[in-house]
N, C-alpha and C positions, 0 to 999 in steps of 0.2 A: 371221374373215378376210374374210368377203363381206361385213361394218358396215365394213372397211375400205377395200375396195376403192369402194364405193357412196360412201364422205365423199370419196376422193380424185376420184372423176368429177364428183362435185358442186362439190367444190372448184377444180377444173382449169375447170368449166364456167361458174362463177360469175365466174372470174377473165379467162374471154375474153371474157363480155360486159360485165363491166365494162372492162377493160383499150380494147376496140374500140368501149364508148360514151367514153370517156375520148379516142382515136385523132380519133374523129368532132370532138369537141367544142376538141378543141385543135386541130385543123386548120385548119376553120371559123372560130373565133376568131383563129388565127394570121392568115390569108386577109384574111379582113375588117379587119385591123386593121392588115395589111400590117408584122406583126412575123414576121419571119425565126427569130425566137426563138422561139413559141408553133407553129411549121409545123415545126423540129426536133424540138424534145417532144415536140411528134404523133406523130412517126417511133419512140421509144422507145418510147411506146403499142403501136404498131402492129407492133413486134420480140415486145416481152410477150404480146401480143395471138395472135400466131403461135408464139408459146413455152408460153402455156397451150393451147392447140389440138393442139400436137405432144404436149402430157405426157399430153392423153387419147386420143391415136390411138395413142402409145407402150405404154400399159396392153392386159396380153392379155385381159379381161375380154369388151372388144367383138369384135363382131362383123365380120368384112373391112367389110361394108355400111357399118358406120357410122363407120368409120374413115376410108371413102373419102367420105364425107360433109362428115364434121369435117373432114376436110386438106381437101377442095376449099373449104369455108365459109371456112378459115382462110384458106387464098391469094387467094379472091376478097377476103378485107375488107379484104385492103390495097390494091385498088384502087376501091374503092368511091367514099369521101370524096374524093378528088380528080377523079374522074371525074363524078360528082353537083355536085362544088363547079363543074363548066366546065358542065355542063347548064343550071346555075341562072343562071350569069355569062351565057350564051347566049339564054335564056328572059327577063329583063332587058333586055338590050339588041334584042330585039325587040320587046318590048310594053312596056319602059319609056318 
């Protein structure tokens, strides 16, 4: 029961950092390339991204700590890339 539980937090865990480098990468590219189409996708990343996040705060295995953890890592990463993406827009047109 505990080999099962340990594949699912590893699986939930793998899936939000892949899903939120997947969020980053299609944002960025969307951005840059000023395709409205690649900046949507990003947003379906970044739904999964919060979806695997919730299925490991969801499991009773953890502990309150790390649950309150993962849900705030989860809600912060969807404001990350966008907020990074105007830093860098900003940092550009002052020393470009």
């Amino acid at each position: 029961m505990l080999a099962e539980i340990i594949y699912k937090l590893m699986l939930y865990g793998f899936l939000m950092v892949l899903f939120a480098g997947s969020y980053a990468l299609m944002y960025s590219f969307g951005r840059s390339s000023s395709s409205s189409f690649l900046v949507k996708l990003s947003y379906i990343f970044a739904f999964l991204e919060f979806l695997a996040g919730f299925g490991m705060v969801s499991m009773d295995y953890l502990h309150t700590f790390w649950k309150v953890i993962i849900l705030f890592s989860s809600v912060a990463y969807l404001f990350i890339p966008p907020l990074m993406w105007k830093v860098v827009v900003l940092f550009h047109k002052r020393h470009g």
